[in-house]
Z-matrix of the N, CA and C atoms (Angstrom, degrees):
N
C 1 1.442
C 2 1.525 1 112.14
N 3 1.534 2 113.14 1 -13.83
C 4 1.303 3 96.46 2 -178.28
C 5 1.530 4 118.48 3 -113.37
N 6 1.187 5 106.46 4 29.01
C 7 1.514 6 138.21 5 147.47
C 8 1.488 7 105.18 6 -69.56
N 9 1.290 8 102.81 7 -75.01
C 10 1.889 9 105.65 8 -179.67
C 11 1.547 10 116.50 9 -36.25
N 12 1.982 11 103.41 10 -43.09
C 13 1.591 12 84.84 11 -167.68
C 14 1.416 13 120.67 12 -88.81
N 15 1.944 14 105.06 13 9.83
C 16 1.370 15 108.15 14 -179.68
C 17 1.223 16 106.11 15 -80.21
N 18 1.376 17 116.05 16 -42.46
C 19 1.270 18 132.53 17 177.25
C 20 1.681 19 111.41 18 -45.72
N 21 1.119 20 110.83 19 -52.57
C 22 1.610 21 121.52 20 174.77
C 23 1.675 22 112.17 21 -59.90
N 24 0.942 23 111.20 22 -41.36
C 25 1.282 24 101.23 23 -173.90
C 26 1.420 25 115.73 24 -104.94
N 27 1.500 26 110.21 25 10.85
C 28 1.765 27 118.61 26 166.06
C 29 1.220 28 119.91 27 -91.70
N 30 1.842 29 103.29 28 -32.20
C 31 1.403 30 101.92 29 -156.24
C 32 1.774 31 91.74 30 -120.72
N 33 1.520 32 102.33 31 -23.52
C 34 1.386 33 105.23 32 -165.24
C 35 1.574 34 136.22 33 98.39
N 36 1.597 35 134.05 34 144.81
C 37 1.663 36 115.85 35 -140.35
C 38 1.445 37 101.38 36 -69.65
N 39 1.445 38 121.38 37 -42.84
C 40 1.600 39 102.26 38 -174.18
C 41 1.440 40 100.37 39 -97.78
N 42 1.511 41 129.01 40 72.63
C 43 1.941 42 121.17 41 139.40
C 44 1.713 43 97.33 42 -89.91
N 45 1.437 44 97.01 43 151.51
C 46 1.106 45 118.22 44 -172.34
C 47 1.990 46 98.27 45 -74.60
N 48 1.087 47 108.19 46 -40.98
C 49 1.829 48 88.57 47 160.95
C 50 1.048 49 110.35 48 -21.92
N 51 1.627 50 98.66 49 -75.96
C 52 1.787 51 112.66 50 -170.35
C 53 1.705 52 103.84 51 -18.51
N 54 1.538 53 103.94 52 -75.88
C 55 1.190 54 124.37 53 -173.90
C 56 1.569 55 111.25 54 -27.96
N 57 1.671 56 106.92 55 -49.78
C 58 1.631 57 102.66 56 179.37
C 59 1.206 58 120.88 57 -57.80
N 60 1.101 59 112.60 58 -56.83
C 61 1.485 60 131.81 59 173.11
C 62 1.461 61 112.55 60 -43.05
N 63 1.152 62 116.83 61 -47.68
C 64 1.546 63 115.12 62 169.99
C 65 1.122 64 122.00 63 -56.64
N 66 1.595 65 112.57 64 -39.77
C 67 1.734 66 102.04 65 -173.41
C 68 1.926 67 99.74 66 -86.03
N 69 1.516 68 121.22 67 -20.01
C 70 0.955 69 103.97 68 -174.05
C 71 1.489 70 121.99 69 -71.28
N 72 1.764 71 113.92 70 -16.39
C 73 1.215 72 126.83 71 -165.12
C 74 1.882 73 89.70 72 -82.81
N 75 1.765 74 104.90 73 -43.25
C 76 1.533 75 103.71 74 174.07
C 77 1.554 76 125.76 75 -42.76
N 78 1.227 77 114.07 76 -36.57
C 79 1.669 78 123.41 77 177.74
C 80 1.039 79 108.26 78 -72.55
N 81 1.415 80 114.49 79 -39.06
C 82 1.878 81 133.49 80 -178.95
C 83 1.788 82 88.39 81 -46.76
N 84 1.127 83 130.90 82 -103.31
C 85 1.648 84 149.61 83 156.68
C 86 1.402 85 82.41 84 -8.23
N 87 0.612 86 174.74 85 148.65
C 88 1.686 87 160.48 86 41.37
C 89 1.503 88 113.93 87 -130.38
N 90 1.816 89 110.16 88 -38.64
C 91 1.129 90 101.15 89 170.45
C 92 1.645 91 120.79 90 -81.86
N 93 2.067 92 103.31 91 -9.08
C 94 1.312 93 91.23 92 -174.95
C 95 1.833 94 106.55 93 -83.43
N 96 1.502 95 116.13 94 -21.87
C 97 1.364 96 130.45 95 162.34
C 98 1.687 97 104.37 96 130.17
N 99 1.306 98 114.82 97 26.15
C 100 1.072 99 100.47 98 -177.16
C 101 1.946 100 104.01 99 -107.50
N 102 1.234 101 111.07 100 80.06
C 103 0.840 102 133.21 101 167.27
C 104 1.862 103 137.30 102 -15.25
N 105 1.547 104 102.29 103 -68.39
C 106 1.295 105 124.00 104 170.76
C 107 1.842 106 97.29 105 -63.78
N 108 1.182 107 105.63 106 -69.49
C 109 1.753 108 85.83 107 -169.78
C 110 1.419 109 111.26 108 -65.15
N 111 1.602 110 129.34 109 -9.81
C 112 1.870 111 123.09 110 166.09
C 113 1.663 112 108.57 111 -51.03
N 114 1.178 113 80.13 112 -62.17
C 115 2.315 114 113.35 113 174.88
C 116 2.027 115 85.78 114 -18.54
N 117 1.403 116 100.95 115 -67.13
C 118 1.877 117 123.54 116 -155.28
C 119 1.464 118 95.35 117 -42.60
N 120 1.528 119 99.55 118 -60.24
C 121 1.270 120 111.16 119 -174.45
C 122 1.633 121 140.05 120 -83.70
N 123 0.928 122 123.29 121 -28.57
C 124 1.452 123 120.79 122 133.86
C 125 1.911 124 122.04 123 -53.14
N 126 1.229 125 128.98 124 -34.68
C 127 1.158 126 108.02 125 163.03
C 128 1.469 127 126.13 126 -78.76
N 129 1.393 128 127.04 127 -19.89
C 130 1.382 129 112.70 128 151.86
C 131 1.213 130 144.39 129 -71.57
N 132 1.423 131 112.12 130 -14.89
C 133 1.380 132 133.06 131 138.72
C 134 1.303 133 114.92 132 -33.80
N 135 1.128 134 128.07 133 -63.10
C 136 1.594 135 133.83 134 177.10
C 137 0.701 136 113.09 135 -66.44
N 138 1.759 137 134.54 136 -25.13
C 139 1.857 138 124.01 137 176.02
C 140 1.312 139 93.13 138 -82.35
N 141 1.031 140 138.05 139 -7.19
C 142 1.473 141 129.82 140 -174.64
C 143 1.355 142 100.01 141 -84.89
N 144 1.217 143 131.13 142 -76.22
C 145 1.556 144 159.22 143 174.12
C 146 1.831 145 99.48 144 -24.40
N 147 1.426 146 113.32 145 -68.25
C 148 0.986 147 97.64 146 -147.00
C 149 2.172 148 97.68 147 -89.67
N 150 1.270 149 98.41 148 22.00
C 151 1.509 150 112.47 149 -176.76
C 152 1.902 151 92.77 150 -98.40
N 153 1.275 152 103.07 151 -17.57
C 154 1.593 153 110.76 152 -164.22
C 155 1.489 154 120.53 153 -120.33
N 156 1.340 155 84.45 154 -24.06
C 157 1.808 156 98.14 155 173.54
C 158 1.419 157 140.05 156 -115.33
N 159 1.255 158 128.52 157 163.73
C 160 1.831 159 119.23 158 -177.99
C 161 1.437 160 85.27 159 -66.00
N 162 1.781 161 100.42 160 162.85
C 163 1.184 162 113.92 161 175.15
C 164 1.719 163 130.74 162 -55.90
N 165 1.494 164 99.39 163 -24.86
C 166 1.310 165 132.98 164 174.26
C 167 1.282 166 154.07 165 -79.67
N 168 1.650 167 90.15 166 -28.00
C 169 1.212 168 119.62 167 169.09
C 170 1.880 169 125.07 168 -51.16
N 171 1.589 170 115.87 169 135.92
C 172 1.338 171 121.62 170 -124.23
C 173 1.390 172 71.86 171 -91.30
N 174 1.361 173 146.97 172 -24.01
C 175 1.807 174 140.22 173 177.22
C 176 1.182 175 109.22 174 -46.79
N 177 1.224 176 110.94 175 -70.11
C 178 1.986 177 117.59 176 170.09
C 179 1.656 178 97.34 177 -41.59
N 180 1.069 179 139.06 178 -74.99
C 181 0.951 180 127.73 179 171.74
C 182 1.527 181 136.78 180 -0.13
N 183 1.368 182 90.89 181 -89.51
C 184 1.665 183 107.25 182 155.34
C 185 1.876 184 127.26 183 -41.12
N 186 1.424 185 99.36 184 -21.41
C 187 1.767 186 99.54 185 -170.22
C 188 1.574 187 89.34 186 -89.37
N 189 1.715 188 125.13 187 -51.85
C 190 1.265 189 133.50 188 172.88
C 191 1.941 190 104.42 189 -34.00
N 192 1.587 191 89.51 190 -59.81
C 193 1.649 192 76.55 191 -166.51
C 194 1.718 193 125.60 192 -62.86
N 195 1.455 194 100.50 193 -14.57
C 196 1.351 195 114.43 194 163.35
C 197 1.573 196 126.10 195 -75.87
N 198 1.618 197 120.00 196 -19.14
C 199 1.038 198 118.92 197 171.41
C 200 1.733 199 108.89 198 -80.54
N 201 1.560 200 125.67 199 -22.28
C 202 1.263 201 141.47 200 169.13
C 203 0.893 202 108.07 201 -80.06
N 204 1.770 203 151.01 202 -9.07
C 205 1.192 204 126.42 203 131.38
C 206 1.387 205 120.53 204 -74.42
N 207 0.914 206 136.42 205 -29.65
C 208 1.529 207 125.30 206 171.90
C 209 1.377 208 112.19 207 -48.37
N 210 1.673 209 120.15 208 -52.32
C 211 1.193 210 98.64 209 -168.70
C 212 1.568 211 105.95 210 -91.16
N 213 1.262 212 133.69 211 27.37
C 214 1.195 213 143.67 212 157.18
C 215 1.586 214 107.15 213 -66.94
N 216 1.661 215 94.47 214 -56.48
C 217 1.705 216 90.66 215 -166.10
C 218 1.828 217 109.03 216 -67.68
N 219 1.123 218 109.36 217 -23.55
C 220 1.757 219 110.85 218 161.45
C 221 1.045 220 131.89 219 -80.14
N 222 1.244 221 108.18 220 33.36
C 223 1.717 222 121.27 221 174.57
C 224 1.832 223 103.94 222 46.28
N 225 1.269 224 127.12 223 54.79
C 226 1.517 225 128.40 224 178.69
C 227 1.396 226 83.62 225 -129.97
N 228 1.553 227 136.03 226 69.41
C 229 1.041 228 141.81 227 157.30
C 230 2.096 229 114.71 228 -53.17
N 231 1.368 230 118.32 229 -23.45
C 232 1.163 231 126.41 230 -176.76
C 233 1.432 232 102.07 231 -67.60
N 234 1.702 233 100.28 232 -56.25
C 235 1.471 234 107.28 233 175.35
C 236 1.840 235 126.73 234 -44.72
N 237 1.410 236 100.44 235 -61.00
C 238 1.225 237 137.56 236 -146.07
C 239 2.234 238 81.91 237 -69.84
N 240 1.550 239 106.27 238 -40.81
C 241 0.767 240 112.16 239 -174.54
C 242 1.735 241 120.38 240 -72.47
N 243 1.209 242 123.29 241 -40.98
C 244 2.051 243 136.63 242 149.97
C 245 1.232 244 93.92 243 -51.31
N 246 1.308 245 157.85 244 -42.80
C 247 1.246 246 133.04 245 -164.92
C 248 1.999 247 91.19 246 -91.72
N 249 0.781 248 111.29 247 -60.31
C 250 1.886 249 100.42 248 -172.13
C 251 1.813 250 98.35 249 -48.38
N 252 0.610 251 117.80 250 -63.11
C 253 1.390 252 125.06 251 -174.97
C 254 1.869 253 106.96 252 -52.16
N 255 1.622 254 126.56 253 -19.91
C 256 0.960 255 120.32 254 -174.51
C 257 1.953 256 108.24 255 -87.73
N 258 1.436 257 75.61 256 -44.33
C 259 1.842 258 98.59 257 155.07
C 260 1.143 259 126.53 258 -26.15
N 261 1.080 260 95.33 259 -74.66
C 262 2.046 261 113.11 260 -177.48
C 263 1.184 262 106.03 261 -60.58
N 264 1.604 263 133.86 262 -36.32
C 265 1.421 264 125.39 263 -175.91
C 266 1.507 265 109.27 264 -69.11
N 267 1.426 266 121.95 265 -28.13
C 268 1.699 267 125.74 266 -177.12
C 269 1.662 268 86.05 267 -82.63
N 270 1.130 269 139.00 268 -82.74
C 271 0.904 270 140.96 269 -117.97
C 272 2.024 271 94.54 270 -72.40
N 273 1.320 272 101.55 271 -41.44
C 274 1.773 273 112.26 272 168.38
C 275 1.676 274 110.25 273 -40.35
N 276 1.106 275 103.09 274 -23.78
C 277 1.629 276 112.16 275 -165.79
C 278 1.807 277 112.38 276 -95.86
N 279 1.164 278 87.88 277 -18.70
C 280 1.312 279 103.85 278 -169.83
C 281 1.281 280 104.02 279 -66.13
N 282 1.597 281 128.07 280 150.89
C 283 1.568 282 113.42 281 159.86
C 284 2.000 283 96.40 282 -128.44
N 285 1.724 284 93.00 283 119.13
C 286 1.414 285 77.78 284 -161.03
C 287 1.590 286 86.50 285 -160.49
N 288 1.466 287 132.40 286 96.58
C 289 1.161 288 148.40 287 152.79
C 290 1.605 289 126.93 288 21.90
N 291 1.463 290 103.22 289 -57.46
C 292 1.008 291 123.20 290 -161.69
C 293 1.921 292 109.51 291 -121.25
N 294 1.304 293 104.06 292 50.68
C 295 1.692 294 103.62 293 -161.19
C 296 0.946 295 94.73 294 -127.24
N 297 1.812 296 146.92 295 -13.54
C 298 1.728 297 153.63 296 146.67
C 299 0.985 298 120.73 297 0.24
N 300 1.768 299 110.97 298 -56.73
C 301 1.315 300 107.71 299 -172.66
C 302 1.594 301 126.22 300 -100.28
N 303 1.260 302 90.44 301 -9.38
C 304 2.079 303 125.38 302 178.80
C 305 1.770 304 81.11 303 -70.63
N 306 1.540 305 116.69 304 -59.35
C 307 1.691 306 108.49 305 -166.49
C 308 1.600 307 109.59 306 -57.10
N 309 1.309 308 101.12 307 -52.20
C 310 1.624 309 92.44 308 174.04
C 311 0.975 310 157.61 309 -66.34
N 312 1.691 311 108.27 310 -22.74
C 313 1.242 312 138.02 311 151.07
C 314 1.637 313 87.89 312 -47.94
N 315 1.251 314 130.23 313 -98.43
C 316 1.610 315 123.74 314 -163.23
C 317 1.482 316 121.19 315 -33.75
N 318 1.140 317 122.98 316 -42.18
C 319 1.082 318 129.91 317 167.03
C 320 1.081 319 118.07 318 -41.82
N 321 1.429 320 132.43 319 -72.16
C 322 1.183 321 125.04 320 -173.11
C 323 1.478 322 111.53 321 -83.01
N 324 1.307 323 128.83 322 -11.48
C 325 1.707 324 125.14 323 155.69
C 326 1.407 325 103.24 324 -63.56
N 327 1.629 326 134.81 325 -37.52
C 328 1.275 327 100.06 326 162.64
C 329 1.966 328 135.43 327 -86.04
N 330 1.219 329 83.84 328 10.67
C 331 1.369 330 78.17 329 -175.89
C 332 2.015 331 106.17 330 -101.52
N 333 1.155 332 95.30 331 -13.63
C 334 1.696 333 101.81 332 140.68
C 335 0.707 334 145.38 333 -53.15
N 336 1.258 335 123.45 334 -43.93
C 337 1.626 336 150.49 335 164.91
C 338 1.612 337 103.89 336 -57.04
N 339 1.651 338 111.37 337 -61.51
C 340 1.394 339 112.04 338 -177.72
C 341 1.686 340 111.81 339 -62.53
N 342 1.274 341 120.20 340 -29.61
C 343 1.410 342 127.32 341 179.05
C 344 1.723 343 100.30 342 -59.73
N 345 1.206 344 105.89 343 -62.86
C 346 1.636 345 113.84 344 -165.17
C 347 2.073 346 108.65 345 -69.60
N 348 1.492 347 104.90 346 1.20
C 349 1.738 348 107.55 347 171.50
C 350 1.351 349 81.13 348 -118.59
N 351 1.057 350 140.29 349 18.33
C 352 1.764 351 109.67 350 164.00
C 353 1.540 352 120.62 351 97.36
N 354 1.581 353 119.11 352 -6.83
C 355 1.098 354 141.18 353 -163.67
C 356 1.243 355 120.36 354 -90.84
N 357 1.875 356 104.61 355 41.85
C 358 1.596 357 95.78 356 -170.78
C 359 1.167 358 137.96 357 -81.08
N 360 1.160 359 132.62 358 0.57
C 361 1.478 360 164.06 359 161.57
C 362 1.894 361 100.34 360 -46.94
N 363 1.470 362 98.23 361 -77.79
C 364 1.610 363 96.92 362 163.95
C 365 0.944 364 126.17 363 -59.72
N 366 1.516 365 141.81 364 -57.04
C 367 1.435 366 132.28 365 163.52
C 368 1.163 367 101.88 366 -27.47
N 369 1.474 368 132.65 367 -98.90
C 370 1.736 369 98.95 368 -152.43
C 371 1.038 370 122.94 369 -84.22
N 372 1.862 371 122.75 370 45.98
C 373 1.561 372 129.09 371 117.76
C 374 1.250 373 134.24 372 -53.71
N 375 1.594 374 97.39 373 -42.87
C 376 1.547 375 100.21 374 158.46
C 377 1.367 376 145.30 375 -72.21
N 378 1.407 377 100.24 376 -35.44
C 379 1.413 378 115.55 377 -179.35
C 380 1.262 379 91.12 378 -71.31
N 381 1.312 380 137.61 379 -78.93
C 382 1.589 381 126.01 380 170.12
C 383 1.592 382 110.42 381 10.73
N 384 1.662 383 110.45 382 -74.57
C 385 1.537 384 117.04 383 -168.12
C 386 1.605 385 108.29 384 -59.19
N 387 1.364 386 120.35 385 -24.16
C 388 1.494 387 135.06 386 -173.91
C 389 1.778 388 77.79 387 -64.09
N 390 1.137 389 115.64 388 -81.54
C 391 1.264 390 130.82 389 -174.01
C 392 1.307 391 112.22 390 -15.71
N 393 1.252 392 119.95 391 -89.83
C 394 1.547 393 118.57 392 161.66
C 395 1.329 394 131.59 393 -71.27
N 396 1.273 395 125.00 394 40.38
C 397 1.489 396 132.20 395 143.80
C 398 1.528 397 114.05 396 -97.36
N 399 1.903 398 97.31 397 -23.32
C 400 1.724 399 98.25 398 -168.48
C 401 1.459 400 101.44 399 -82.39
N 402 1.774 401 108.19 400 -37.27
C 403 1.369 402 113.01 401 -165.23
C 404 1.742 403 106.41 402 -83.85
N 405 1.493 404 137.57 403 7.72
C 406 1.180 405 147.88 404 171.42
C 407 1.734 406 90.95 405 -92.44
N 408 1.620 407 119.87 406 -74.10
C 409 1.216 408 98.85 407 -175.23
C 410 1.673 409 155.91 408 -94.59
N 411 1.616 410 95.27 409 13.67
C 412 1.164 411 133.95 410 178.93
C 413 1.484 412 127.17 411 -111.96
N 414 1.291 413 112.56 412 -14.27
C 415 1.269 414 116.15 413 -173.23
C 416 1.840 415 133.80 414 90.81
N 417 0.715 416 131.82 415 -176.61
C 418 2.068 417 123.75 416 163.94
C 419 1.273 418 111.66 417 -99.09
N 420 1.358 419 113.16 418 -3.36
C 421 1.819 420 113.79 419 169.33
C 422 1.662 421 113.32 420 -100.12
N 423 1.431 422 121.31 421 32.75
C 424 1.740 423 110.29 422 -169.90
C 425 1.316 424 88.77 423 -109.50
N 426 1.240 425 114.80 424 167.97
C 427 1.223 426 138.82 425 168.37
C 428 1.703 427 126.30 426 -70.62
N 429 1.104 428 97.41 427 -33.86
C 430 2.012 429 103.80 428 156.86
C 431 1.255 430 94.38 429 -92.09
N 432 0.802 431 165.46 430 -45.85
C 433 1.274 432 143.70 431 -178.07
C 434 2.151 433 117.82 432 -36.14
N 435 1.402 434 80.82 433 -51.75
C 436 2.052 435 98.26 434 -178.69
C 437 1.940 436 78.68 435 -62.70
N 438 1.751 437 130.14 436 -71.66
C 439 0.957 438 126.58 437 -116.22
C 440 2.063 439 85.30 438 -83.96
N 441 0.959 440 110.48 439 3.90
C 442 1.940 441 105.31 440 177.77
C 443 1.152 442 94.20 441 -105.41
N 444 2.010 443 143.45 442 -51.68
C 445 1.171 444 119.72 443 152.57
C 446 1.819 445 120.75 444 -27.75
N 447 1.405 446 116.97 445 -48.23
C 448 1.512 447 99.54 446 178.57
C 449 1.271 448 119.22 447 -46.54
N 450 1.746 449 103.87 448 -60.33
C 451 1.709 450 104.35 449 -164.88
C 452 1.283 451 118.95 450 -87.54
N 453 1.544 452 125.36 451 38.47
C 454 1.173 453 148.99 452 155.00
C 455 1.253 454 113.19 453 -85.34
N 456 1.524 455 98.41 454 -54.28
C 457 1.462 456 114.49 455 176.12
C 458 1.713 457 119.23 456 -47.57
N 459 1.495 458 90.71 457 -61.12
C 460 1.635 459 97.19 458 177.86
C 461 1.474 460 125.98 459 -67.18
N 462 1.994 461 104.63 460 -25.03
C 463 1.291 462 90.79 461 163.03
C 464 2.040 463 123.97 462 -78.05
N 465 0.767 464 109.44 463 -32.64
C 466 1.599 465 116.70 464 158.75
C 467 1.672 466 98.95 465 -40.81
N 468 1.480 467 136.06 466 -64.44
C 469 1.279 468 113.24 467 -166.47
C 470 1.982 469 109.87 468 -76.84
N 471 0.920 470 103.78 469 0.01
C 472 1.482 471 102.64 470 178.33
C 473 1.508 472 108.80 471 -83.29
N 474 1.354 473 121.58 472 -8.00
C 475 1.134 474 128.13 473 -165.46
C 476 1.656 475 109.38 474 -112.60
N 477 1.555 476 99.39 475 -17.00
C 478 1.348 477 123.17 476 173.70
C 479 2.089 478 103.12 477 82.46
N 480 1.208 479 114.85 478 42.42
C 481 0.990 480 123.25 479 -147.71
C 482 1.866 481 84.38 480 -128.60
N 483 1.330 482 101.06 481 53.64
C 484 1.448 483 106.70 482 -173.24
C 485 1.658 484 125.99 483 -73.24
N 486 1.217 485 118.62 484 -33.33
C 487 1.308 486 123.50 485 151.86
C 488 1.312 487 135.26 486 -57.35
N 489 1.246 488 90.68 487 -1.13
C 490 1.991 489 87.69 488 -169.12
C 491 1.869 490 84.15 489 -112.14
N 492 1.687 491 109.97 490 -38.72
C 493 1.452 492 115.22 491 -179.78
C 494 1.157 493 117.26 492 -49.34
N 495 1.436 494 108.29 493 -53.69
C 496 1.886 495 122.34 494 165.19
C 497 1.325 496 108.09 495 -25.23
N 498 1.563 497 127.77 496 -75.92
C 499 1.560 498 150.49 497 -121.68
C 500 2.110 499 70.60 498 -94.18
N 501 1.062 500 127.67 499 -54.85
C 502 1.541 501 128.54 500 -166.18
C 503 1.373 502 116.90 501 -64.03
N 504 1.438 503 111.07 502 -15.90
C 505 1.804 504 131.74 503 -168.27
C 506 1.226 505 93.26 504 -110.12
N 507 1.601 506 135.43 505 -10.29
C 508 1.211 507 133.90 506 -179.41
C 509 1.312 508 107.13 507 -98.04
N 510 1.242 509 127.61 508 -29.81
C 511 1.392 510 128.87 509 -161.55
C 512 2.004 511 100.02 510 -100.66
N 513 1.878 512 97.70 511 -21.25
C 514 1.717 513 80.21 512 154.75
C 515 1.259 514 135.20 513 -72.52
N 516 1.486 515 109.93 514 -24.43
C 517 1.585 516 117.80 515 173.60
C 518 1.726 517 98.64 516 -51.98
N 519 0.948 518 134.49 517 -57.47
C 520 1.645 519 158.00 518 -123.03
C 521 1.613 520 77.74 519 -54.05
């Protein structure tokens, strides 16, 4: 924290430093589990950001997708799930080189989300798209590539949809 208040009083409360620092201290709190004050700090991050940034811009992004894990780890999968999903609509918009693995990462955090409300039908709609964002920018030899074939797989057996899960657990070996 006393990084933050150098930062605050060098650059001032809304520089987008600030902003970094906030969401990084937010993840900080999140992995230790203190939740409500992560919540604090990733959303002031975002009044900062979006006072400083295009609407679009992939930083907001990143603080959002951190406020969608928080309420992931509190079982507010409804929540956790409008914020990934609010995500993906900026980030879809985006034209930005290096955003492949930012998409897939979301992707399959929301298709987690849809797994953990019951939504398995959509989940591996999504995971699917995980699928071909990894296999467009990674190739059929990466390692997410096998691991989105997995949770295709497993969502297929949650559905009891075991033959099709098989043939999907086969093609991760591939």
């Amino acid at each position: 924290l006393k990084a933050l208040e150098i930062q605050i009083e060098a650059l001032g409360e809304d520089d987008l430093t600030v902003a970094y620092i906030l969401n990084r201290i937010g993840c900080t709190l999140t992995a230790q589990g203190h939740f409500t004050k992560a919540m604090e700090k990733h959303q002031r991050a975002v009044e900062i950001q979006q006072k400083k940034l295009a609407k679009n811009d992939l930083a907001i992004c990143v603080t959002f997708a951190s406020m969608a894990n928080v309420s992931f780890l509190q079982d507010d999968f409804e929540k956790s799930e409008e914020i990934y999903r609010k995500v993906l609509a900026i980030v879809l918009r985006v034209e930005a080189s290096d955003k492949a693995a930012f998409l897939s990462d979301l992707y399959g955090n929301l298709a987690e989300c849809l797994r953990k409300r019951g939504k398995f039908g959509e989940a591996v709609k999504i995971q699917k798209r995980a699928l071909a964002t990894n296999l467009e920018h990674y190739g059929v030899d990466h390692p997410n590539v096998a691991n989105d074939y997995n949770g295709i797989g497993l969502l297929l057996m949650e559905q009891d949809r075991l033959q099709d899960a098989e043939l999907v657990f086969e093609k991760a070996l591939e």
